[in-house]
C-alpha positions in Angstrom: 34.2 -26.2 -167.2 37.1 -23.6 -165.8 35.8 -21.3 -163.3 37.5 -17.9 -162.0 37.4 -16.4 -158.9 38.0 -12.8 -158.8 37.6 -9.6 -156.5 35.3 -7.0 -158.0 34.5 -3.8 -157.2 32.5 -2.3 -154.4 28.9 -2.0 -155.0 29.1 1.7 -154.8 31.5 2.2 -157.8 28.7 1.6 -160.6 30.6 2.4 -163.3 34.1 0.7 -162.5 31.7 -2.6 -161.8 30.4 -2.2 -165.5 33.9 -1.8 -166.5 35.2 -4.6 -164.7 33.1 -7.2 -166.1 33.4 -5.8 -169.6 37.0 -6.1 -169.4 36.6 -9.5 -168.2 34.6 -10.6 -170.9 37.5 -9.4 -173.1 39.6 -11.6 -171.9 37.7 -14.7 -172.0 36.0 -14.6 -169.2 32.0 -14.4 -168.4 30.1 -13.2 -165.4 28.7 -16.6 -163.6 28.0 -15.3 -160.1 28.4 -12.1 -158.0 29.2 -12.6 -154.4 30.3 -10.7 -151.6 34.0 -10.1 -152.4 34.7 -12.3 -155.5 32.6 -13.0 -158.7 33.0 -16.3 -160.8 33.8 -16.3 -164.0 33.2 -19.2 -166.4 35.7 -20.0 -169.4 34.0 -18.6 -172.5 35.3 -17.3 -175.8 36.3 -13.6 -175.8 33.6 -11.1 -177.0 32.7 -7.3 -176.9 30.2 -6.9 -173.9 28.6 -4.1 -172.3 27.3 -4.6 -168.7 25.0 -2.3 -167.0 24.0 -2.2 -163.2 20.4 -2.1 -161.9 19.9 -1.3 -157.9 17.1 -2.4 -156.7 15.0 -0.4 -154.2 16.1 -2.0 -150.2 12.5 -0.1 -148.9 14.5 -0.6 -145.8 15.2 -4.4 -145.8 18.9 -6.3 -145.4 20.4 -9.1 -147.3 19.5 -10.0 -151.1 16.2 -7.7 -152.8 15.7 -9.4 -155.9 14.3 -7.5 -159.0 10.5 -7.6 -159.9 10.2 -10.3 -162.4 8.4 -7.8 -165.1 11.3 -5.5 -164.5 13.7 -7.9 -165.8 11.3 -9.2 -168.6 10.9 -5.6 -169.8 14.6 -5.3 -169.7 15.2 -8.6 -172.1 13.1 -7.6 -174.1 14.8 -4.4 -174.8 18.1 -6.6 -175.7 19.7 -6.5 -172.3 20.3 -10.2 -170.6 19.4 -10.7 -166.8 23.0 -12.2 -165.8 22.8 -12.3 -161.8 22.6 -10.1 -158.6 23.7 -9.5 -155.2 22.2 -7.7 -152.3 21.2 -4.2 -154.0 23.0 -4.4 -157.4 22.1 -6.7 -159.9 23.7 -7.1 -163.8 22.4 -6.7 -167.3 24.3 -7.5 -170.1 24.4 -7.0 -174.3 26.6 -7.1 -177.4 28.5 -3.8 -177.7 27.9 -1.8 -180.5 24.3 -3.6 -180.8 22.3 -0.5 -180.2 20.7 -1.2 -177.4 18.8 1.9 -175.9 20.8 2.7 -172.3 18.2 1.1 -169.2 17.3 4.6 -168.4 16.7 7.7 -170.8 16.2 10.3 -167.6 18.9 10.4 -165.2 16.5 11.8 -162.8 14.7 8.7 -162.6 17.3 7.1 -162.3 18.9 8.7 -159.7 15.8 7.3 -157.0 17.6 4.0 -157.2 20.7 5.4 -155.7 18.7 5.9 -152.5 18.8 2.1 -150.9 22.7 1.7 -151.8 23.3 5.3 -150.1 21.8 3.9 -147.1 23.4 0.8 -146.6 26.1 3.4 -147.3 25.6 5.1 -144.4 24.9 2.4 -142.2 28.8 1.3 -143.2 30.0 4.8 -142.2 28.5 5.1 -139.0 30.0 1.0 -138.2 33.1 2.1 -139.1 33.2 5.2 -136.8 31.9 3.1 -134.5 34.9 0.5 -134.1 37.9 3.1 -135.2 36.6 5.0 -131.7 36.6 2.0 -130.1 40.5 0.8 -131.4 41.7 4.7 -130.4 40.2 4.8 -127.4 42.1 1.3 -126.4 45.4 2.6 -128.3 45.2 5.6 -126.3 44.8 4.0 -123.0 47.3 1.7 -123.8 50.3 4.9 -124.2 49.2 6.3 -120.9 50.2 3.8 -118.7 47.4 1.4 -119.1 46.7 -2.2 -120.7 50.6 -3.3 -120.3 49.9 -6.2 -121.8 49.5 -4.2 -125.1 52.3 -2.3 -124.9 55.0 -5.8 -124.4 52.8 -7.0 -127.7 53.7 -3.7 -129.6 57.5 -4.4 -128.4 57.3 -7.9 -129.5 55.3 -7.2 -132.8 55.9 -3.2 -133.5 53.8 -3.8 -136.8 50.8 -5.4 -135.4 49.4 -2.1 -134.2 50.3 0.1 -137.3 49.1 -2.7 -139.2 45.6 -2.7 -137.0 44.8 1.1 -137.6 46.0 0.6 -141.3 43.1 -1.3 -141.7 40.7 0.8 -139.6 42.1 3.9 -142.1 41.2 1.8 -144.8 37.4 1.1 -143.4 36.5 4.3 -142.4 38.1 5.6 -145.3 36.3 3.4 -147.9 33.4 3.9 -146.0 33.5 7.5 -145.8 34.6 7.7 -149.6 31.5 5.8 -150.9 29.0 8.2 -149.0 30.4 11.1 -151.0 31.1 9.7 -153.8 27.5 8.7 -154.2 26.0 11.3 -153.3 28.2 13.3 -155.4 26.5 10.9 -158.5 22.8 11.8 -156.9 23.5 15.5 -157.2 24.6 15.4 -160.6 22.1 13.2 -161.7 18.7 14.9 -160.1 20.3 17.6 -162.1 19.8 15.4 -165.2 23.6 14.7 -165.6 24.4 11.1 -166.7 26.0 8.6 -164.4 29.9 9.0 -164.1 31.4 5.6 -165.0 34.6 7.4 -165.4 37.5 5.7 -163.5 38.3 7.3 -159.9 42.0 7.7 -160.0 42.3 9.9 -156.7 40.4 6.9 -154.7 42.5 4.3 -156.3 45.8 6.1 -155.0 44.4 6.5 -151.9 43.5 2.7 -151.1 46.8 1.8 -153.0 48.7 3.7 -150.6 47.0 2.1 -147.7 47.9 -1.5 -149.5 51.3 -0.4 -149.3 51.5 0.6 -146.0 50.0 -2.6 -145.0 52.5 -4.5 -147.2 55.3 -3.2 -145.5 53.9 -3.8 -141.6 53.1 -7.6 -143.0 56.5 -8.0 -144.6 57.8 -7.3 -141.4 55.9 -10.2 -139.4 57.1 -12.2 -142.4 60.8 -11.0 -142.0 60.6 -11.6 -137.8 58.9 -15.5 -138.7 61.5 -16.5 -141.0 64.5 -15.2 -138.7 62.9 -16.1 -135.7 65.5 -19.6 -134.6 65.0 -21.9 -132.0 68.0 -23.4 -129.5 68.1 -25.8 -126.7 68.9 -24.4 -123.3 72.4 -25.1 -123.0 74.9 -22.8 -121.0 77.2 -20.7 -123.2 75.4 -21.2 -126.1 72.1 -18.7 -125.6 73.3 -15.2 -125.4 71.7 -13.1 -122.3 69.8 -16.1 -121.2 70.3 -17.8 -118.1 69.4 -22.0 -117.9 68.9 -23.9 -114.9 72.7 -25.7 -115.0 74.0 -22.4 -114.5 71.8 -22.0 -110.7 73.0 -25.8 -110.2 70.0 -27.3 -111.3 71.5 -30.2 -113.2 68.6 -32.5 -113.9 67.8 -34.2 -116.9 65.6 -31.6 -119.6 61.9 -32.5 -120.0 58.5 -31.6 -122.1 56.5 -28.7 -120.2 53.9 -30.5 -118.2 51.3 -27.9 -119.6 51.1 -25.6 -122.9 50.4 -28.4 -124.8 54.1 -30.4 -123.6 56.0 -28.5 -126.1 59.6 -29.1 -125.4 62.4 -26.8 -123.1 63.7 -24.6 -125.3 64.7 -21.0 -125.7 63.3 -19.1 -129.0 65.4 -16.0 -130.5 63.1 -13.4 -132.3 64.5 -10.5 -134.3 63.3 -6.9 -133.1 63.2 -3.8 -134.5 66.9 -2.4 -133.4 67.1 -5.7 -131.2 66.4 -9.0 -130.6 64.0 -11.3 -128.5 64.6 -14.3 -126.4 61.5 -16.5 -124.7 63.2 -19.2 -122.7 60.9 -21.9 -121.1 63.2 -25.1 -119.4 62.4 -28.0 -117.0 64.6 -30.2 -115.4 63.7 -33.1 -113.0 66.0 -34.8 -110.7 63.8 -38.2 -109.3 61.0 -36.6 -108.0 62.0 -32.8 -107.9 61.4 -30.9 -110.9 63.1 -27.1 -111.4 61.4 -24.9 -113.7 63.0 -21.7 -115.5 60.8 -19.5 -117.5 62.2 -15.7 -119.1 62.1 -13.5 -121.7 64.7 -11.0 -122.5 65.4 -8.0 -125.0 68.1 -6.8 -125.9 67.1 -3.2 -127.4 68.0 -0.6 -129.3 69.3 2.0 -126.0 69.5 1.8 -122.1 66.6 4.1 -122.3 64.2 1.9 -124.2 65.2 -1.0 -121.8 65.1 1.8 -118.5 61.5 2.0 -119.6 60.2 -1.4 -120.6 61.6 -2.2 -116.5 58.7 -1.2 -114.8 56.4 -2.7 -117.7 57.6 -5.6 -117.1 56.6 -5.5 -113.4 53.4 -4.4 -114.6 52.5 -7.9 -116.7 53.9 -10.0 -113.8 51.9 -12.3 -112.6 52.9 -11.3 -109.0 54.5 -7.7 -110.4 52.1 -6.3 -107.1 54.6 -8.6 -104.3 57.9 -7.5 -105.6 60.5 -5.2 -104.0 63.7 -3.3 -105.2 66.4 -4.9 -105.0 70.1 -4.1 -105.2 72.6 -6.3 -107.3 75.7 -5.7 -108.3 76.1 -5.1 -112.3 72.2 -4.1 -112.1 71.4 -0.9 -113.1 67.6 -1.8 -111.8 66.0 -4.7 -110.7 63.1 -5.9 -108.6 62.0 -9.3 -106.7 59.5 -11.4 -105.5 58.4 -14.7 -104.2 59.0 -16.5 -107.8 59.4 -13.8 -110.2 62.3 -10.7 -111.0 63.0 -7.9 -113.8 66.6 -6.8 -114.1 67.7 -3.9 -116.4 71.2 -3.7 -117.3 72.0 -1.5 -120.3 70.0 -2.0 -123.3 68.7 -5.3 -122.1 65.8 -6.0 -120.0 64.4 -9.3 -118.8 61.3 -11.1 -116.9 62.0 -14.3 -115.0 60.3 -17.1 -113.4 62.0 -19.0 -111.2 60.2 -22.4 -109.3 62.8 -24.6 -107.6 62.5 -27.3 -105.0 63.2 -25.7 -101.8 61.0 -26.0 -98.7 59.8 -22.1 -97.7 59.2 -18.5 -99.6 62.5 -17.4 -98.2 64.3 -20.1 -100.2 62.4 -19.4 -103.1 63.6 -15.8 -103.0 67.2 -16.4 -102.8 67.6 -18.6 -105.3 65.7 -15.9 -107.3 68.2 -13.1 -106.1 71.0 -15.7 -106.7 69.9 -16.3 -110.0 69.5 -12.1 -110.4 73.7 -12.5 -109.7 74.3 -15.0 -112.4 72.4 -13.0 -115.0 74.4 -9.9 -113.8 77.7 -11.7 -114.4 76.5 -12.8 -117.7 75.2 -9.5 -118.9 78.6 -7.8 -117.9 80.9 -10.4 -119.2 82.4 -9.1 -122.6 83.2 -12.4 -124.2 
C-alpha cells in the first residue's frame, strides 16, 4: 500500500490543520498517522472530507493524553470517525456535505479546551526566550573582543551565524505567534464567536520570509562546498602559500601522523570578497620529519586583514609567547617558538612551523626565515 509522508501544520493553527487534511483527501490521500512533524498518508481514492480537531484537556501532564473512550463513542455516533491523535490534538473525520451537526454548538464550551494547548504554548515561548538570550549573549561576547575562535568561524563561514539567529527568529517568533494567536481564538470564542479556521496570511509571509533568508545563508555554504578545490603542496603552484621546499625542506610528502592520516595538501575555499587557503604538509627525510601547517586569507581590504592580525594571535595555540617582529615587505607580523601571523595588504596568515633543529632558538629562525619567504611571495607581482 503507498504511503506519504508530509509536514502538517502546528498544533496551534486548528483550522489550517482541518484544512490541510481535507485538501489532502482531495487529492488522494487519507490521514494514516499524525506525528510530530509529518503525518502519513495512505493511497486512497479521492473524496470530499471534512476533518475537525478535538484537544484534549493536558490537566497538566506532557506527552500523548488520549481521549476518553465515551468521548469518542459519543462522537461516532454523531457521524464523525475517530481517525488518530497526537499529544493534545486528536482528528475526527465525515463526508462533506453529510450534515453532520459541528462537535460543539457553544463556542464557549468549547473554548475550555484551548486551555492545555495555550500552555504547552507558553512553555514553548518561555524555551525559546530562553535559548535566543543565551545565543545573544554569546554573539555579543563574541564582537567585543571575546571567544576568537567565533569570530575566525564567522570569517570562514559568514552565513553560519546569520543562518543560526535565522532560526532562533523563526523559534521565538513561531513561538510567540502561537501564544497570541490562540489567545486571540479564546477571546473571541468566550465571547461566543466561532473558531477562525480562516487562513493566516500575515503569519505565512512572515515564516516565508524567514525561509528565504535561510535559503539564501544555506545557498551560500552550498556555493563555498562546491568551489571549495583541493591542490598538492607544490611551490609555484599554491598562490600566497608557502610549502616546506621553499624553507629547504626537500623530503619526500607523507600522510599526517594524526587527524585521521589525511594526506598533505593545501585546500582553497572561496570567501565572501576573498578566498581561503588551509595548508597542512609533512615531509620526512630518514628519520627527520618537517611539518608545515597555515591558513591564509586573502580579503576584501588591508583593513579587514589589519584586523583579523591580532585575531589570529588570539586563536594561537601559543598566541600568549609571541613577540613583534620586524620583516621587510610586512606590514605586521608577530613570532614565537613554533608559530607566526604576518599581515601584508589584504592578506593575513597563521603558521605553524616544526622543523628538525636542536634548540628553541633554531626553531625561531627558521620561523622568522620562513616569515622572509612569505614576504617575498606576497610582494612578488607575477
Amino acid at each position: 500500500m503507498k504511503r506519504l509522508y508530509w509536514p502538517h501544520p502546528n498544533d496551534w493553527d486548528i483550522g489550517g490543520m482541518e484544512r490541510f487534511y481535507a485538501r489532502m483527501a482531495r487529492r488522494g490521500w487519507q490521514l494514516e498517522k499524525r506525528g510530530a512533524f509529518f503525518s502519513r498518508f495512505i493511497r486512497k481514492e479521492p473524496e470530499e472530507v471534512c476533518y475537525r480537531v478535538e484537544l484534549a484537556s493536558s490537566s497538566g501532564n506532557f506527552g500523548e493524553v488520549q481521549l476518553p473512550p465515551e468521548q469518542i463513542q459519543l462522537y461516532e455516533e454523531c457521524g464523525w470517525q475517530y481517525v488518530t491523535g497526537r499529544g493534545l490534538v486528536h482528528l475526527f473525520r465525515a463526508p462533506a456535505g453529510s450534515g453532520e451537526p459541528e462537535l460543539y454548538d457553544d463556542p464557549r464550551q468549547q473554548a475550555d479546551t484551548l486551555q492545555g494547548l495555550r500552555r504547552e504554548a507558553r512553555h514553548q515561548l518561555i524555551g525559546a526566550c530562553v535559548q535566543t538570550a543565551i545565543y545573544l549573549l554569546l554573539v555579543c561576547l563574541n564582537w567585543s573582543g571575546r571567544f576568537a575562535d567565533m569570530r575566525i568561524t564567522c570569517l570562514q563561514a559568514p552565513t553560519l551565524v546569520p543562518l543560526a539567529l535565522i532560526l532562533m527568529g523563526s523559534l521565538l517568533a513561531g513561538a510567540l505567534h502561537q501564544v497570541i494567536s490562540l489567545g486571540r481564538q479564546y477571546r473571541r470564542m468566550r465571547l461566543g464567536q466561532p473558531l477562525d479556521r480562516r487562513p493566516q496570511w500575515g503569519w505565512r509571509t512572515i515564516q516565508g520570509g524567514f525561509w528565504a533568508a535561510g535559503a539564501v545563508c544555506v545557498a551560500f555554504l552550498v556555493w563555498q562546498a562546491v568551489g571549495t578545490r583541493t591542490l598538492m603542496p607544490v611551490a609555484g603552484q599554491v598562490g600566497p602559500c608557502l610549502v616546506l621546499e621553499q624553507l629547504g625542506e626537500e623530503g619526500e610528502l607523507t600522510n599526517l601522523p594524526v587527524r585521521e592520516g589525511r594526506e598533505s595538501s593545501i585546500r582553497i575555499t572561496p570567501l565572501l570578497g576573498g578566498r581561503w587557503w588551509h595548508g597542512q604538509e609533512i615531509r620526512e627525510t630518514g628519520s627527520t620529519q618537517a611539518s608545515l601547517f597555515q591558513d591564509v586569507y586573502e580579503l576584501s581590504s588591508p583593513q579587514t586583514a589589519a584586523e583579523l592580525g591580532p585575531i589570529l594571535t588570539e586563536t594561537a595555540t601559543f598566541g600568549w609567547a609571541m613577540e613583534t617582529v620586524e620583516v621587510d615587505g610586512l606590514d605586521w607580523a608577530v613570532c614565537g617558538a613554533l608559530e607566526a601571523v604576518a599581515v601584508r595588504g589584504n592578506k593575513a596568515a597563521c603558521i605553524t612551523l616544526l622543523v628538525p633543529v636542536e634548540n628553541d632558538e633554531e626553531q625561531r629562525a627558521a620561523l622568522t626565515q620562513a616569515l622572509t619567504v612569505l614576504a617575498e611571495q606576497w610582494n612578488d607581482p607575477t
